[in-house]
N, C-alpha and C positions, 0 to 999 in steps of 0.2 A: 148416714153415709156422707163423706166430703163431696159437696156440689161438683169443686172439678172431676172426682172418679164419676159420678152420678154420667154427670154431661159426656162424659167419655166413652161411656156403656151406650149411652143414648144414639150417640154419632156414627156407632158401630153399626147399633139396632136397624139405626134410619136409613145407612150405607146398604146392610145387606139386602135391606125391602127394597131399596132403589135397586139395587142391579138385581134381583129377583123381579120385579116389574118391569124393567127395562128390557127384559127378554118376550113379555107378551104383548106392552102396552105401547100404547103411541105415546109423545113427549108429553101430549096438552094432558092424559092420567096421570102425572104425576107430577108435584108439589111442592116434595121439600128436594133442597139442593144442599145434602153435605158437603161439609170439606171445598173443592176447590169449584166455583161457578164456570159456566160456561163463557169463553170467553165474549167481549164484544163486537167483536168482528163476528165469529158464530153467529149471535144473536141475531144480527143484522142480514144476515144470510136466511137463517130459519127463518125468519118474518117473512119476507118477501116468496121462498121458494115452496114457504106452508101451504100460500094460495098458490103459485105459479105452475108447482110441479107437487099434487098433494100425495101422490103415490112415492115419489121422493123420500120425502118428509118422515111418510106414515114407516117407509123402512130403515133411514135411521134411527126413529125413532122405538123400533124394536131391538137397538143392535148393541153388543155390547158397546161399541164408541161411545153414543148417546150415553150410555150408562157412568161412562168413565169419563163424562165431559168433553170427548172429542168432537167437533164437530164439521163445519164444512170449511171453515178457512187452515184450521191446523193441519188439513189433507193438499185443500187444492191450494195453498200460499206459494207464492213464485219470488222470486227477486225479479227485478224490472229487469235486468239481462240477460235470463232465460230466455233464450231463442224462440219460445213456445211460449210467452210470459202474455198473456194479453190484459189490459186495463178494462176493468168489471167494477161498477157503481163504486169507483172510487180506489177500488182494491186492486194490487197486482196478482190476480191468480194465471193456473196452469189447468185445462182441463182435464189435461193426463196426470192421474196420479200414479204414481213410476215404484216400482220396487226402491230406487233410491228415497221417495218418499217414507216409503212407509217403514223401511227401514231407521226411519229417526226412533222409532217404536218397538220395530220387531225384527233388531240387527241380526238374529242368531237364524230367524227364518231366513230369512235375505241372504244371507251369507250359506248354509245351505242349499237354497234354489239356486243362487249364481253358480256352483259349479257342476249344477246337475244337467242331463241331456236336456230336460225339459228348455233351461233357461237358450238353449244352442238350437232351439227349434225352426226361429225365423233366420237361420244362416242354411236358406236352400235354396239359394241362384246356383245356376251352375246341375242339382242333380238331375236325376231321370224325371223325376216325378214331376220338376216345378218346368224341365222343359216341357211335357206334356200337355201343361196349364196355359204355358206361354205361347208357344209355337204351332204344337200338333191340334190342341183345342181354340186356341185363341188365335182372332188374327184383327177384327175390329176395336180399335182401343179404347177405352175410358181414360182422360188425359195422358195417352200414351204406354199404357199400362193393360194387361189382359184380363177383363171382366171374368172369366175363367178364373186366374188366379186370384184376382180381387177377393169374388164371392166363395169361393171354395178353399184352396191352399191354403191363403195367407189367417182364412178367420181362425185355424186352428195351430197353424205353424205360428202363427204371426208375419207382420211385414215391421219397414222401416217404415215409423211413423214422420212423414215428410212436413214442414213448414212452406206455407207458402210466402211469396215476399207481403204481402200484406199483413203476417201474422196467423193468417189461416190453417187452420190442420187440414193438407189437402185431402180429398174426399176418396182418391182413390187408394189412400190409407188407412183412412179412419172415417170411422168407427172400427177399432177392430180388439179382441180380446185375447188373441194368439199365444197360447201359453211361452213363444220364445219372441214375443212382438221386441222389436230395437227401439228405443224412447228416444224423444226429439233428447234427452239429457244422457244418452249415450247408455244409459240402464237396460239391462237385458230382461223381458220378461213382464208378465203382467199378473196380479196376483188375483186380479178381478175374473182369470182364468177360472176358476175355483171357488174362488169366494165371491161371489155376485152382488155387485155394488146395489143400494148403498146398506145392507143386513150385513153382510160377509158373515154370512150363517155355517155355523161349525157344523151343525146339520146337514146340512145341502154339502157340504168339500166333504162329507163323513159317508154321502151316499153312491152307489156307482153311478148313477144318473150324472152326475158333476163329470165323471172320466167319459162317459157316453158319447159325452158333444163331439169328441174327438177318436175316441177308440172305437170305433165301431165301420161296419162295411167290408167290402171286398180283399182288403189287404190287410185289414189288422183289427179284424171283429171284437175285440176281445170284452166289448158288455155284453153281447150275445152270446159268446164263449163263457164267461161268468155267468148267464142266466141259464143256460145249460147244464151249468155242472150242479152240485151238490150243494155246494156251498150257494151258489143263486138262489138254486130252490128252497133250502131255509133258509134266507133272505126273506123271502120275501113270505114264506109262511110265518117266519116271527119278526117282522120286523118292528112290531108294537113291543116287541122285547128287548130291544137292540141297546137302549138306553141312550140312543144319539145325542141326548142333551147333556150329557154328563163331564164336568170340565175335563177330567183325567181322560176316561173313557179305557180305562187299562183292557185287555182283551183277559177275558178268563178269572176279571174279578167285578168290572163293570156290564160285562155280558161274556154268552156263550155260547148263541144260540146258530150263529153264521159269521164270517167273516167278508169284509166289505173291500172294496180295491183298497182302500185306505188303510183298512186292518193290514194288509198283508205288507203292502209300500211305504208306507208312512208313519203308521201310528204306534204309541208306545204299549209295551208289556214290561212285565213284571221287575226285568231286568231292561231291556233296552228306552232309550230315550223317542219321543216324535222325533222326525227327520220331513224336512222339505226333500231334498234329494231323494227321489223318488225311484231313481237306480242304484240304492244305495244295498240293496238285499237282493241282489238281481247278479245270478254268477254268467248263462250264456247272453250274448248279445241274438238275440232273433231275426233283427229286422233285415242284415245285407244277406246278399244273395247265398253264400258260405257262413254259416254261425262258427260265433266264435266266442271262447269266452270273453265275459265283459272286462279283463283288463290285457287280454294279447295285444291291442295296439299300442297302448301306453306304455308295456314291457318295451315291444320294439322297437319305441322309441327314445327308450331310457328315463323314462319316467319313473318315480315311485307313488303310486298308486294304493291303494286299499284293495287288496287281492281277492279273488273270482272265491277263494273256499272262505275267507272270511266275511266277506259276502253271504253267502249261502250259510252259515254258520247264524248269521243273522235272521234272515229267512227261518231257521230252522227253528230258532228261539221263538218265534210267533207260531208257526208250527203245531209247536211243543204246547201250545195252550189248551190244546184239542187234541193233538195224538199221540201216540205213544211213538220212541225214538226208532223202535223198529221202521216200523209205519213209514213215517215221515224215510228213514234210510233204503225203503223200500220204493217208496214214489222217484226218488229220486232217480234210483237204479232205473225205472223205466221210462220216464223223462227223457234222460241221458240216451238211452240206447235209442228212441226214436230221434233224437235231432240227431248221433253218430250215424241212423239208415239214410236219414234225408242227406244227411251231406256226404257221403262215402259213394251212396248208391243210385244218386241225382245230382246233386246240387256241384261235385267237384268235376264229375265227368260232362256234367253240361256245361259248366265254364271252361273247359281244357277243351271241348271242341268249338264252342264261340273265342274264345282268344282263336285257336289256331286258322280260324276262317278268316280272323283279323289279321292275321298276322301276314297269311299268301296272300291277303289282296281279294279273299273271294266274297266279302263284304264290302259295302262303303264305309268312311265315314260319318254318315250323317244315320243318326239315331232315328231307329223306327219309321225307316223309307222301304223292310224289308220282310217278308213273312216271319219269317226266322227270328228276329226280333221279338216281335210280339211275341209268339211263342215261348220265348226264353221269359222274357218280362214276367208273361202270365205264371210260369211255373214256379220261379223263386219267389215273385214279389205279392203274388196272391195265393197259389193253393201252396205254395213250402211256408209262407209265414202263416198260414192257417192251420197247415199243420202240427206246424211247428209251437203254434201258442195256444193250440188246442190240448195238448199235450202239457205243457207247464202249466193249464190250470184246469185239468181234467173235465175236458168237454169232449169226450169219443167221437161224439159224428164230425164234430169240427176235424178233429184229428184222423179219421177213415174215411168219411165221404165228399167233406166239403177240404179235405186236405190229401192227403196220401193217395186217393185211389185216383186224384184231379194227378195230384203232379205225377204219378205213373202212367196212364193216360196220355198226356202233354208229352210226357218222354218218348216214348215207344212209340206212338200214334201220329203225332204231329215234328217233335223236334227230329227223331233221328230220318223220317223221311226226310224231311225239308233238306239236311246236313247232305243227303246222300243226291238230292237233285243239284244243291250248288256246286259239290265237287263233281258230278258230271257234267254241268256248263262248263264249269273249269278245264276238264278235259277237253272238251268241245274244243274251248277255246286257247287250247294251246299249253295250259299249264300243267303238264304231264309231272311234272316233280312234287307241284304242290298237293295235285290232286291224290297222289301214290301216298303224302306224308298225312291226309286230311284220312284216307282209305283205313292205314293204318293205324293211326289211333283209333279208330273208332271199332277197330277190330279188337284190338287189346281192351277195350272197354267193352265190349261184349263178350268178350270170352270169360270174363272174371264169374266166378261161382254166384253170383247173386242176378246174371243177366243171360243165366245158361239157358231159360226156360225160355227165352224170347229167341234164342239163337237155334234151337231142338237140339241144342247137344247134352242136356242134363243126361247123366247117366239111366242106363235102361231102369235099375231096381228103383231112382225116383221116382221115376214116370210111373211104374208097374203100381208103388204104393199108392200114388197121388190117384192112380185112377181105380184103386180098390175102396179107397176111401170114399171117394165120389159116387161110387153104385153101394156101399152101404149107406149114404147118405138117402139117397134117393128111395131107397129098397124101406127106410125107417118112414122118410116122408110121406110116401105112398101107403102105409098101414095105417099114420097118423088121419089120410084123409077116410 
C-alpha cells in the first residue's frame, strides 16, 4: 500500500479516537495531535489556567472544542478597541464571549437565535414584570440598580452588560447568562444560556433541566408541566435510552422512548432540520394576557413572517414520530378549544372591563397601587398562562387545578367584586355616567350563555339536569363506600 494512502487512513484513524476521547477524557489523556495543533496563544492559556482554574480545564478538555483544537484565545480574542477588551498576560482578550463570537464558527446557529424571542429576552424595561423587580420589590440599590432585578429577572431575561470606565464589567450586570443578555458588542443573547461553559455539552442543551433554569415557577412552569405529562414521565423512566450523545439525534430513528423540550423546539427529524429559533413550531403565543397566534402581530403590522399553520405544520412533523395524524389532529382540536375558553370566557372580558375602569378615571395610573390590579395580573399572567401551557403540553392538573379552576376563581370571586366596589365609589363620587357605562358592560358579560350559571338565569331544564346528575353522583359514591 502507497505510504501517502497508508498515512492517510492513519490521520483519519488517529482523528476519530481523538474526538472519541475528547468527549470523556481530560486534555493531559490524550497524545496525538492530528491535522491542525492547538494554537500558541491556547497553549499559553491552558498552562497557566490547568493549575489556576483545574475545574476549567478539566471541562474543555471534555469538549468537542478541545477536540477540534479550539481553545481559549480563539473564544475570548478581542481587538484592543473593543470597548470590553481588557489586557491579559500580554494578550487582548474579552471575558464575554458573545454570540458574535461564536458565530465566527456557528454562523447558521447565530443567525437562527438572533431572530428568535429567545434572543429579544433582555428588552424588558418598561413591562409589568421588570417594573415589579424594579419598583414594587426593589427599592435599596446595588450601584443604582435593583438587587431584585439583578438576582432574579435579568439572570434569565438577561440585562445589558455595562462597561465600566476603568474597563470593568460592572458587577450589577455581570456575571449574567440571560438567555436575551445585550453584549458590551451590541450582540443579543448568550449561548452559554444552554450550553454551559466551558463543555457546551449537547447533552445538558438536549435535556429539560437546561429550559428549567428559566421555565419554571408561578407563571410559566412549564418543566414541571413537562414532568407531569407523559412524555416527562417516559423521560425520565428511559432516559438511559434517549441516546443524548448521538451527533444527529434524529427523533424516531436515534430514540423513541420520550420527547425532551429540545425534541419538540429545536431538534431535527426525519425531514426537518435543528433550529435555534425556538418559536419556530410554536403556532399560539401564550404568554400576554389575550393569546394570540404567533404571527397576528407581525400580520398587523405588515410584515411577512413564517405563518402560525406552517408553524404548526412543523410541530406536527415531530409529532408524527410517535403518533398517528389523527392523534396529533385530535390534540390539537382540544388545545385549541381550551386557549378559545380562557380567552372568550376570561381573559377578553376581563381586559374590556380593566380598560373601561382606565378609561372613566376609576383607576390611576400608576401600576399595582390597586387591588384590582393584582387581581387581573394574578389571573392572566399566572393561573391563564398555566393554564394555558398546561394544555399545549398535556399536564391536566396544570391545566384544571393549578390553571382553569384558579383563573375561574379570580374571576367570579375576587375580579368581578372588586369591579363592582370601584364603580360604586364612582357613583359615590359623582361619576353617574361612568359608573351606568362600567354597570353595563359588565352586565352584557354576564349574561352571555357561558356566565349564566353565576348570574341564576341559566334556564330551568339546565339546572333541573345539573342537579339530577349531581344526586346520581352522590347516590353511586355512597354504595362505593
Amino acid at each position: 500500500m502507497p505510504i501517502r494512502i497508508l498515512t492517510t487512513i492513519t490521520h483519519v484513524f488517529l482523528f476519530s479516537l481523538f474526538l472519541a476521547a475528547g468527549a470523556q477524557a481530560s486534555p493531559d489523556a490524550l497524545i496525538l495531535k492530528p491535522f491542525k495543533a492547538l494554537s500558541e496563544e491556547s497553549k499559553e492559556c491552558a498552562a497557566c489556567h490547568k493549575s489556576e482554574n483545574p475545574s476549567l480545564y478539566g471541562q474543555w478538555g471534555r469538549s468537542k472544542h478541545f477536540g477540534a483544537n479550539v481553545g481559549c484565545y480563539e473564544c475570548h480574542q478581542a481587538d484592543p478597541k473593543d470597548v470590553d477588551a481588557i489586557q491579559h498576560e500580554g494578550f487582548s482578550i474579552a471575558v464575554i464571549v458573545s454570540p458574535k463570537d461564536c458565530s465566527t464558527c456557528h454562523a447558521a446557529e447565530v443567525a437562527e437565535f438572533s431572530k428568535s424571542h429567545h434572543a429579544k429576552g433582555g428588552q424588558i424595561i418598561g413591562s409589568l414584570d421588570n417594573m415589579l423587580a424594579e419598583v414594587v420589590e426593589g427599592a435599596l440599590t446595588m450601584n443604582g440598580e435593583s438587587p431584585a432585578a439583578v438576582n432574579g429577572c435579568w439572570q434569565c431575561h438577561g440585562s445589558e452588560v455595562k462597561v465600566l470606565e476603568n474597563g470593568d464589567l460592572d458587577p450589577t450586570t455581570w456575571p449574567n447568562t440571560g438567555i436575551g443578555r445585550i453584549n458590551p458588542d451590541g450582540s443579543l443573547g448568550a449561548c452559554t444560556a444552554c450550553h454551559q461553559r466551558h463543555e457546551f455539552s449537547m447533552v445538558q442543551a438536549r435535556r429539560p433541566e437546561a429550559c428549567g433554569k428559566c421555565h419554571l415557577g408561578p407563571d410559566h412552569p412549564q418543566k414541571e408541566i413537562y414532568e407531569e405529562s407523559k412524555h416527562g414521565i417516559n423521560f425520565q423512566a428511559n432516559v438511559d435510552r434517549l441516546n443524548l450523545d448521538s451527533a444527529k439525534w434524529i427523533v424516531g430513528e436515534d430514540y423513541d422512548a420520550a420527547p425532551t423540550c429540545a425534541t419538540c423546539h429545536m431538534s431535527a427529524t426525519s425531514e426537518l432540520p435543528i433550529t435555534h429559533d425556538v418559536g419556530d413550531r410554536i403556532s399560539w403565543t401564550l404568554r400576554p394576557a389575550i393569546s394570540q397566534k404567533i404571527d397576528a402581530k407581525a400580520k398587523a403590522q405588515g410584515k411577512k413572517v413564517k405563518s402560525w399553520e406552517a408553524r404548526r405544520d412543523d410541530m406536527k412533523n415531530v409529532c408524527s414520530a410517535c403518533h398517528t395524524s389523527s392523534m396529533i389532529e385530535s390534540f390539537y382540536m382540544q388545545f385549541d378549544s381550551l386557549v378559545e375558553l380562557y380567552n372568550d370566557k376570561f381573559a377578553r372580558p376581563g381586559k374590556a372591563m380593566m380598560d373601561l375602569l382606565k378609561k372613566e378615571g376609576m383607576t390611576t395610573s400608576i401600576a399595582f397601587d390597586e387591588e384590582i390590579e393584582w387581581t387581573w395580573f394574578y389571573l392572566w399572567h399566572h393561573e391563564g398562562r398555566r393554564a394555558r401551557h398546561g394544555a399545549a403540553m398535556m399536564a391536566p392538573d396544570y391545566t384544571q387545578w393549578h390553571g382553569m379552576y384558579e383563573v375561574a376563581e379570580r374571576f367570579y370571586i375576587e375580579l368581578v367584586p372588586q369591579y363592582l366596589e370601584i364603580v360604586e365609589h364612582a357613583e359615590h363620587d359623582g361619576n353617574q355616567e361612568g359608573a351606568e357605562r362600567a354597570r353595563q358592560l359588565l352586565d352584557e358579560i354576564l349574561a352571555r350563555p357561558e356566565h349564566l350559571w353565576f348570574s341564576g338565569e341559566e334556564p330551568e331544564e339546565v339546572k333541573a339536569a345539573r342537579i339530577k346528575a349531581q344526586a346520581e353522583f352522590q347516590e353511586r359514591y355512597l354504595k362505593e363506600k
